[in-house]
N, C-alpha and C positions, 0 to 999 in steps of 0.2 A: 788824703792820708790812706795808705796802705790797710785792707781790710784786716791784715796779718802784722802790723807795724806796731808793737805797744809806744803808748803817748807818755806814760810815766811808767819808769823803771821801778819807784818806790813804791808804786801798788801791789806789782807783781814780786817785793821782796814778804809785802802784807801775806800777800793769797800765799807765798810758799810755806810760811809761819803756819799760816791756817791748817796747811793740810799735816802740817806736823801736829797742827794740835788733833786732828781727826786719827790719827796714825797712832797717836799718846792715847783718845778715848777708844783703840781699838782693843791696845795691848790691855789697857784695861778691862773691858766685858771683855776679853780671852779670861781673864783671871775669874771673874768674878758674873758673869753670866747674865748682865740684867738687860734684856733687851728692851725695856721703856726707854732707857740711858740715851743707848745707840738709836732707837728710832726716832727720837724726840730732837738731838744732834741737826739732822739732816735740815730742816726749814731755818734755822738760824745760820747755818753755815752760805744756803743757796741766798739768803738774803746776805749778808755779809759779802760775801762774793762779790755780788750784784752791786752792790753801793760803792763798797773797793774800785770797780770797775766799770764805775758808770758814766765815766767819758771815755773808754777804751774804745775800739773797732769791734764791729762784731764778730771779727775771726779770733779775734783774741779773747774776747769774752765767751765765746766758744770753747777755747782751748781749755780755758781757767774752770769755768762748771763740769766740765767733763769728769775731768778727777777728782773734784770736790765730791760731785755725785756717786764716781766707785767705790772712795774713800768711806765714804759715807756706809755704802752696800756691802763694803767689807764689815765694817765694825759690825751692821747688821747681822750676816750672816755669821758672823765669829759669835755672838751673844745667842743666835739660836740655836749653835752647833753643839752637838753632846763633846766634840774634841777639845784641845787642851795643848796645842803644838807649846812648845818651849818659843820665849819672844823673838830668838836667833832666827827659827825657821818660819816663825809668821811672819814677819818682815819684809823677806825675800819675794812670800807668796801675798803681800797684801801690796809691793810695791812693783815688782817686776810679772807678775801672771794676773792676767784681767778674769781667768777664770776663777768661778765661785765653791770649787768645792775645796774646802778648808783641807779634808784629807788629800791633798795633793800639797798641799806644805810639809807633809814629814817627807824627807829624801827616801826615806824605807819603798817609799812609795812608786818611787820616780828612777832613783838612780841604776835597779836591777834592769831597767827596759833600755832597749838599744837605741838612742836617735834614729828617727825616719827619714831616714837621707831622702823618700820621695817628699818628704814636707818640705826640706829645704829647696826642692828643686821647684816645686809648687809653690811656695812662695818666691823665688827670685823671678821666675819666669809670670808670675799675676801682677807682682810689682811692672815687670818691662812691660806687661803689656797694659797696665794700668795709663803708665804715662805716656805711650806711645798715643792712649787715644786723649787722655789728657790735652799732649799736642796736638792731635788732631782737632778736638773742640778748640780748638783756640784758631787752628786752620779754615776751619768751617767761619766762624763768625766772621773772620776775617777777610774769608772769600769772597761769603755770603751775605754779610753784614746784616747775619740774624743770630742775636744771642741764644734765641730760644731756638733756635734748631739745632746749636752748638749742644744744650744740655743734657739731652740723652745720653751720648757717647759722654761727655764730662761726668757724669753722675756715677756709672756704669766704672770708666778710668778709676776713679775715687774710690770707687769700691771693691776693686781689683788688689788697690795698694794698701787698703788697707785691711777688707775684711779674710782677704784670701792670701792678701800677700804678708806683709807685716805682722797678721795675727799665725799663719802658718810658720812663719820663722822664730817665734814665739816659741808657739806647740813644739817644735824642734827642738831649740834651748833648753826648752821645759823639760825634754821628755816625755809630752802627755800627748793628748787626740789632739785633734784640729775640733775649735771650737765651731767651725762652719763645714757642714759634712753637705754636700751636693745636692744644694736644697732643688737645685733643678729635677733631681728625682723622686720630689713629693708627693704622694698620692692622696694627701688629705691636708686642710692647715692644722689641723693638731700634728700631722707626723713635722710640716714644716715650721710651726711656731715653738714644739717641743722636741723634736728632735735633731734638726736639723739644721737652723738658723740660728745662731748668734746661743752657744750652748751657755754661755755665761748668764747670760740673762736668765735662763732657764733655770738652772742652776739654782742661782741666787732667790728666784721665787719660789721654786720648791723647799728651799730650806726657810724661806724667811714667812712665806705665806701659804704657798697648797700644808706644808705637814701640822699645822695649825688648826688648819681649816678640813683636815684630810676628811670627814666625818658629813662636808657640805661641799660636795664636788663642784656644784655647778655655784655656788657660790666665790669659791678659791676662782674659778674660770674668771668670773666674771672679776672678782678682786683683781688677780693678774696683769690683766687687760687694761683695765681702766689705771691702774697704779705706773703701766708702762706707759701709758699716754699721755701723765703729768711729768715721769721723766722725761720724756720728747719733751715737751709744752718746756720745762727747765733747756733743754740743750738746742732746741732748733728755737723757740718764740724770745725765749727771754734773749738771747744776744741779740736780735733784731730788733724786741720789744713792739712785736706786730704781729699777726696773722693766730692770736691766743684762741685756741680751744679746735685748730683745725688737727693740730696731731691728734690730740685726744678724741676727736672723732673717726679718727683714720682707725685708732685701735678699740675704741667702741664698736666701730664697723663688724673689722675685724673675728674681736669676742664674741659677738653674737651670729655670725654666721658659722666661727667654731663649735658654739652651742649645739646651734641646730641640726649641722652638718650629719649627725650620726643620720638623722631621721627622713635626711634626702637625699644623700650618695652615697655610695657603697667605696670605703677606701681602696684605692688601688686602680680602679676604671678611669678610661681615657674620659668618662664624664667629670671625676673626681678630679682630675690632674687640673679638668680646664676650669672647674669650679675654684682650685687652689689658687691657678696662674690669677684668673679673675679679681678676687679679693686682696689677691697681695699686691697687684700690680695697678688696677683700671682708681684705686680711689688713694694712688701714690703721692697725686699732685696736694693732696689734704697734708699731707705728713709734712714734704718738700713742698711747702709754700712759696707764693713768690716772693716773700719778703727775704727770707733766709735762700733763696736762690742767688738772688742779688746783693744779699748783703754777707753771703757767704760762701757758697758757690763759686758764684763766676769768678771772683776776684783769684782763687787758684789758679786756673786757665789765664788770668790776664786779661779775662774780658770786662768789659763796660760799657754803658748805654750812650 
Protein backbone atom coordinates (compact mmCIF):
# COMPACT_ATOMS: atom_id res chain seq x y z
CA UNK A 1 0.00 0.00 0.00
CA UNK A 2 0.82 3.38 -0.99
CA UNK A 3 2.49 5.51 2.03
CA UNK A 4 0.05 8.33 0.56
CA UNK A 5 -3.14 5.87 -0.36
CA UNK A 6 -5.89 6.21 2.34
CA UNK A 7 -7.25 2.41 3.30
CA UNK A 8 -10.81 3.80 4.27
CA UNK A 9 -12.47 6.76 2.88
CA UNK A 10 -14.91 6.71 6.02
CA UNK A 11 -12.12 7.63 8.46
CA UNK A 12 -11.15 10.51 6.76
CA UNK A 13 -14.97 11.79 6.45
CA UNK A 14 -14.48 11.13 10.81
CA UNK A 15 -11.17 13.36 10.85
CA UNK A 16 -12.90 16.18 8.57
CA UNK A 17 -15.96 16.36 11.17
CA UNK A 18 -13.30 16.67 13.74
CA UNK A 19 -11.63 19.46 12.47
CA UNK A 20 -14.90 21.26 12.07
CA UNK A 21 -15.54 20.48 15.53
CA UNK A 22 -11.84 22.31 16.42
CA UNK A 23 -12.92 25.24 13.99
CA UNK A 24 -16.52 25.42 16.06
CA UNK A 25 -14.34 25.26 19.47
CA UNK A 26 -12.36 28.18 17.98
CA UNK A 27 -15.09 30.53 16.97
CA UNK A 28 -15.88 29.96 20.31
CA UNK A 29 -12.96 31.21 22.69
CA UNK A 30 -12.93 34.01 19.89
CA UNK A 31 -16.08 34.84 21.70
CA UNK A 32 -15.53 34.09 24.94
CA UNK A 33 -11.82 34.08 25.70
CA UNK A 34 -11.10 30.91 27.88
CA UNK A 35 -7.90 29.47 27.11
CA UNK A 36 -8.09 26.20 29.60
CA UNK A 37 -10.97 25.24 26.80
CA UNK A 38 -8.76 25.51 23.74
CA UNK A 39 -5.67 24.04 25.36
CA UNK A 40 -7.17 21.13 26.96
CA UNK A 41 -9.07 20.46 23.14
CA UNK A 42 -5.76 19.50 21.69
CA UNK A 43 -4.70 15.88 23.58
CA UNK A 44 -8.25 14.39 22.84
CA UNK A 45 -8.28 15.54 19.43
CA UNK A 46 -4.31 13.99 18.66
CA UNK A 47 -5.70 10.82 20.37
CA UNK A 48 -8.94 10.76 18.37
CA UNK A 49 -7.01 11.34 15.20
CA UNK A 50 -4.72 8.55 15.94
CA UNK A 51 -7.34 5.80 16.77
CA UNK A 52 -9.55 7.18 13.59
CA UNK A 53 -6.44 6.32 11.79
CA UNK A 54 -4.71 3.69 13.05
CA UNK A 55 -4.70 1.27 10.17
CA UNK A 56 -3.89 4.18 7.69
CA UNK A 57 -0.20 4.80 6.02
CA UNK A 58 1.87 6.78 7.50
CA UNK A 59 1.83 9.56 4.96
CA UNK A 60 -1.65 9.93 5.48
CA UNK A 61 -1.68 9.76 9.20
CA UNK A 62 0.72 12.46 8.54
CA UNK A 63 -1.49 14.50 6.63
CA UNK A 64 -4.56 14.21 9.07
CA UNK A 65 -2.40 15.33 12.48
CA UNK A 66 -1.07 18.23 10.77
CA UNK A 67 -4.16 20.24 10.72
CA UNK A 68 -5.64 18.67 13.59
CA UNK A 69 -2.47 20.21 15.41
CA UNK A 70 -2.84 24.06 13.70
CA UNK A 71 -6.43 23.75 14.25
CA UNK A 72 -5.85 23.18 17.54
CA UNK A 73 -2.95 26.27 17.72
CA UNK A 74 -5.43 28.39 16.31
CA UNK A 75 -8.14 28.06 18.85
CA UNK A 76 -5.15 28.48 21.18
CA UNK A 77 -3.90 31.42 20.04
CA UNK A 78 -7.43 32.99 19.33
CA UNK A 79 -8.33 32.45 23.30
CA UNK A 80 -4.92 34.30 24.30
CA UNK A 81 -5.41 37.12 21.84
CA UNK A 82 -6.85 40.48 23.25
CA UNK A 83 -8.64 40.65 19.44
CA UNK A 84 -12.12 39.80 18.46
CA UNK A 85 -12.26 39.55 14.45
CA UNK A 86 -15.98 39.02 13.32
CA UNK A 87 -16.27 34.89 12.69
CA UNK A 88 -16.54 35.88 8.73
CA UNK A 89 -12.90 36.93 8.91
CA UNK A 90 -11.48 34.37 11.40
CA UNK A 91 -12.47 31.74 9.25
CA UNK A 92 -10.55 32.75 6.24
CA UNK A 93 -7.54 33.36 8.66
CA UNK A 94 -7.91 30.03 10.72
CA UNK A 95 -8.49 27.88 7.46
CA UNK A 96 -6.55 29.25 4.47
CA UNK A 97 -3.23 31.37 6.44
CA UNK A 98 -0.99 28.82 8.63
CA UNK A 99 0.33 32.10 10.10
CA UNK A 100 -0.39 32.82 13.75
CA UNK A 101 -1.02 36.40 14.30
CA UNK A 102 -4.86 36.77 14.66
CA UNK A 103 -4.41 40.54 13.65
CA UNK A 104 -3.82 39.56 10.12
CA UNK A 105 -7.55 38.34 9.88
CA UNK A 106 -9.02 41.75 9.85
CA UNK A 107 -8.60 42.67 5.84
CA UNK A 108 -7.95 46.46 7.35
CA UNK A 109 -4.88 44.90 7.67
CA UNK A 110 -4.04 43.08 4.60
CA UNK A 111 -5.86 44.57 1.80
CA UNK A 112 -4.12 48.35 1.65
CA UNK A 113 -0.59 46.29 0.82
CA UNK A 114 0.34 45.56 -2.68
CA UNK A 115 0.95 41.72 -3.59
CA UNK A 116 4.65 40.84 -3.65
CA UNK A 117 4.85 39.76 -7.04
CA UNK A 118 8.69 38.82 -5.86
CA UNK A 119 6.78 36.23 -3.54
CA UNK A 120 5.08 34.75 -6.19
CA UNK A 121 8.04 34.52 -8.42
CA UNK A 122 9.77 32.84 -5.26
CA UNK A 123 7.56 30.68 -4.68
CA UNK A 124 6.92 29.16 -8.28
CA UNK A 125 10.53 28.97 -8.96
CA UNK A 126 11.39 27.00 -5.13
CA UNK A 127 8.41 24.78 -5.87
CA UNK A 128 10.28 24.00 -9.74
CA UNK A 129 13.28 23.58 -8.07
CA UNK A 130 11.84 21.51 -5.21
CA UNK A 131 10.89 18.70 -7.54
CA UNK A 132 13.46 19.02 -9.96
CA UNK A 133 15.54 17.48 -7.04
CA UNK A 134 12.65 15.51 -5.87
CA UNK A 135 13.32 13.78 -9.26
CA UNK A 136 16.59 13.67 -9.00
CA UNK A 137 16.47 11.62 -5.32
CA UNK A 138 14.68 9.27 -7.00
CA UNK A 139 17.43 9.43 -9.89
CA UNK A 140 20.16 8.84 -7.55
CA UNK A 141 18.55 5.76 -5.69
CA UNK A 142 17.93 4.40 -8.80
CA UNK A 143 21.24 4.86 -10.21
CA UNK A 144 22.89 4.27 -7.11
CA UNK A 145 20.80 1.97 -5.51
CA UNK A 146 21.31 3.84 -2.31
CA UNK A 147 18.21 5.32 -0.71
CA UNK A 148 20.22 7.07 1.82
CA UNK A 149 22.30 8.92 -0.45
CA UNK A 150 19.01 9.76 -2.28
CA UNK A 151 17.87 11.75 1.03
CA UNK A 152 19.66 14.78 1.22
CA UNK A 153 18.54 16.22 -2.02
CA UNK A 154 14.77 14.58 -1.27
CA UNK A 155 14.54 16.39 2.07
CA UNK A 156 16.12 19.72 0.82
CA UNK A 157 13.26 19.13 -2.59
CA UNK A 158 10.47 18.80 0.21
CA UNK A 159 11.32 21.77 1.58
CA UNK A 160 11.78 23.92 -1.30
CA UNK A 161 7.99 23.09 -2.18
CA UNK A 162 6.77 23.57 0.57
CA UNK A 163 8.45 25.81 3.22
CA UNK A 164 9.62 28.43 0.38
CA UNK A 165 7.50 27.60 -2.25
CA UNK A 166 3.94 26.87 -1.27
CA UNK A 167 4.01 28.80 1.96
CA UNK A 168 5.44 31.91 -0.17
CA UNK A 169 2.47 31.75 -2.66
CA UNK A 170 0.53 31.82 0.41
CA UNK A 171 2.22 35.01 1.72
CA UNK A 172 1.32 36.39 -1.73
CA UNK A 173 -2.41 35.57 -1.56
CA UNK A 174 -2.35 36.71 1.76
CA UNK A 175 -0.91 39.82 1.40
CA UNK A 176 1.35 39.39 4.32
CA UNK A 177 5.47 38.57 4.86
CA UNK A 178 6.94 35.28 3.99
CA UNK A 179 6.79 33.30 7.00
CA UNK A 180 10.43 31.82 6.09
CA UNK A 181 12.73 34.95 5.87
CA UNK A 182 16.53 33.68 4.59
CA UNK A 183 17.29 31.72 7.55
CA UNK A 184 20.58 31.03 5.59
CA UNK A 185 21.41 34.65 6.95
CA UNK A 186 21.49 33.68 10.67
CA UNK A 187 23.87 34.92 12.82
CA UNK A 188 22.64 33.41 16.01
CA UNK A 189 19.79 30.49 16.67
CA UNK A 190 17.60 32.95 18.46
CA UNK A 191 17.69 35.28 15.30
CA UNK A 192 17.04 31.80 13.31
CA UNK A 193 14.41 30.02 15.64
CA UNK A 194 12.71 33.52 16.24
CA UNK A 195 13.07 35.41 13.39
CA UNK A 196 13.55 33.68 10.69
CA UNK A 197 12.32 30.24 10.42
CA UNK A 198 8.91 29.07 10.18
CA UNK A 199 7.50 32.62 11.66
CA UNK A 200 4.22 30.87 12.39
CA UNK A 201 5.49 28.84 14.86
CA UNK A 202 7.01 31.80 16.48
CA UNK A 203 4.16 33.45 16.29
CA UNK A 204 1.94 31.12 17.83
CA UNK A 205 4.36 30.81 20.95
CA UNK A 206 4.73 34.27 21.57
CA UNK A 207 1.14 34.62 21.94
CA UNK A 208 0.28 31.37 23.49
CA UNK A 209 3.37 31.03 25.91
CA UNK A 210 6.47 33.80 25.98
CA UNK A 211 3.67 36.83 26.87
CA UNK A 212 2.53 34.55 29.74
CA UNK A 213 5.58 33.66 30.87
CA UNK A 214 7.19 37.27 29.69
CA UNK A 215 8.28 37.97 33.59
CA UNK A 216 10.45 34.22 33.27
CA UNK A 217 12.42 34.64 30.09
CA UNK A 218 14.42 31.75 30.25
CA UNK A 219 11.77 29.80 31.48
CA UNK A 220 9.27 30.72 28.27
CA UNK A 221 12.77 29.58 26.32
CA UNK A 222 12.86 26.68 27.72
CA UNK A 223 8.87 26.04 27.63
CA UNK A 224 9.01 26.89 23.86
CA UNK A 225 11.28 24.41 22.99
CA UNK A 226 10.36 21.47 24.72
CA UNK A 227 6.46 22.17 23.70
CA UNK A 228 7.66 22.16 19.93
CA UNK A 229 9.34 18.84 20.25
CA UNK A 230 6.14 17.17 21.44
CA UNK A 231 4.42 18.72 18.36
CA UNK A 232 7.26 17.08 16.20
CA UNK A 233 6.98 13.68 18.48
CA UNK A 234 2.78 14.32 17.34
CA UNK A 235 3.69 14.93 13.46
CA UNK A 236 6.94 12.88 12.63
CA UNK A 237 6.85 9.61 15.56
CA UNK A 238 3.31 9.13 15.94
CA UNK A 239 2.50 8.32 12.05
CA UNK A 240 5.30 5.90 12.07
CA UNK A 241 4.69 5.14 15.67
CA UNK A 242 8.67 4.63 16.28
CA UNK A 243 11.77 6.54 16.77
CA UNK A 244 9.50 8.51 20.30
CA UNK A 245 11.35 11.24 22.12
CA UNK A 246 14.22 11.59 19.15
CA UNK A 247 12.45 14.93 17.94
CA UNK A 248 12.00 16.08 21.31
CA UNK A 249 15.67 15.82 21.85
CA UNK A 250 16.52 17.37 18.56
CA UNK A 251 14.69 20.62 20.17
CA UNK A 252 15.88 20.15 23.73
CA UNK A 253 19.18 20.19 22.03
CA UNK A 254 18.41 22.96 20.50
CA UNK A 255 16.79 25.28 23.63
CA UNK A 256 19.65 24.80 25.54
CA UNK A 257 22.31 25.93 23.39
CA UNK A 258 19.87 28.93 22.66
CA UNK A 259 20.15 29.51 26.19
CA UNK A 260 23.51 29.63 26.61
CA UNK A 261 24.34 30.99 23.30
CA UNK A 262 24.49 34.80 24.66
CA UNK A 263 27.37 33.80 27.02
CA UNK A 264 29.54 32.23 24.16
CA UNK A 265 29.21 34.02 20.90
CA UNK A 266 28.79 37.20 19.87
CA UNK A 267 25.60 37.48 17.30
CA UNK A 268 26.57 38.15 13.88
CA UNK A 269 30.42 36.63 13.72
CA UNK A 270 31.49 33.98 11.20
CA UNK A 271 31.88 31.98 14.66
CA UNK A 272 28.15 32.66 15.35
CA UNK A 273 26.95 31.62 11.92
CA UNK A 274 28.91 28.34 12.13
CA UNK A 275 27.69 27.67 15.77
CA UNK A 276 23.83 28.31 14.19
CA UNK A 277 24.64 26.07 10.97
CA UNK A 278 25.96 23.45 13.62
CA UNK A 279 22.94 23.01 15.88
CA UNK A 280 20.33 23.19 13.46
CA UNK A 281 21.82 21.06 10.99
CA UNK A 282 24.62 18.17 12.58
CA UNK A 283 21.69 16.68 15.24
CA UNK A 284 18.92 16.87 12.16
CA UNK A 285 19.01 13.08 11.86
CA UNK A 286 17.28 13.15 15.79
CA UNK A 287 14.24 15.08 14.36
CA UNK A 288 14.14 13.03 10.60
CA UNK A 289 14.46 9.69 12.09
CA UNK A 290 14.73 6.70 10.18
CA UNK A 291 11.54 5.43 10.83
CA UNK A 292 9.70 8.57 9.42
CA UNK A 293 12.36 8.61 6.61
CA UNK A 294 11.07 5.50 5.46
CA UNK A 295 7.80 5.52 6.35
CA UNK A 296 7.38 8.94 5.04
CA UNK A 297 10.02 10.32 3.11
CA UNK A 298 11.04 8.25 0.65
CA UNK A 299 7.70 7.06 -0.47
CA UNK A 300 7.36 10.70 -2.23
CA UNK A 301 10.37 10.18 -4.23
CA UNK A 302 8.97 6.59 -5.11
CA UNK A 303 11.78 5.14 -3.26
CA UNK A 304 11.89 1.69 -1.27
CA UNK A 305 14.11 -0.76 0.32
Amino acid sequence: MNAYSPADWHALLLLAGMCGGLLALGLLVRRFKFAPVAWLAGPPAVVATHWLLRLEPPGVRMLALIPVLLLWMKAVVTAASPEKPLATRWLPWATLWPGMRLASASPERRIGRVRDTRLLVRGLASIACGLALILAAHGVWRYFDSAWLATPPLLVGISLCLHFGLFSLLAWAWRAKPLFRNPLLSGSLREFWGRRWNLAFSEMMQESIQRPLRRRPRTATAAIFLFSGLLHEVAISLPVQAGWGLPMLYFALNGAATMIEPRVITPGSKVARVWTAFWVLAPLPLLFHPWFIQGVVWPIAGIKL
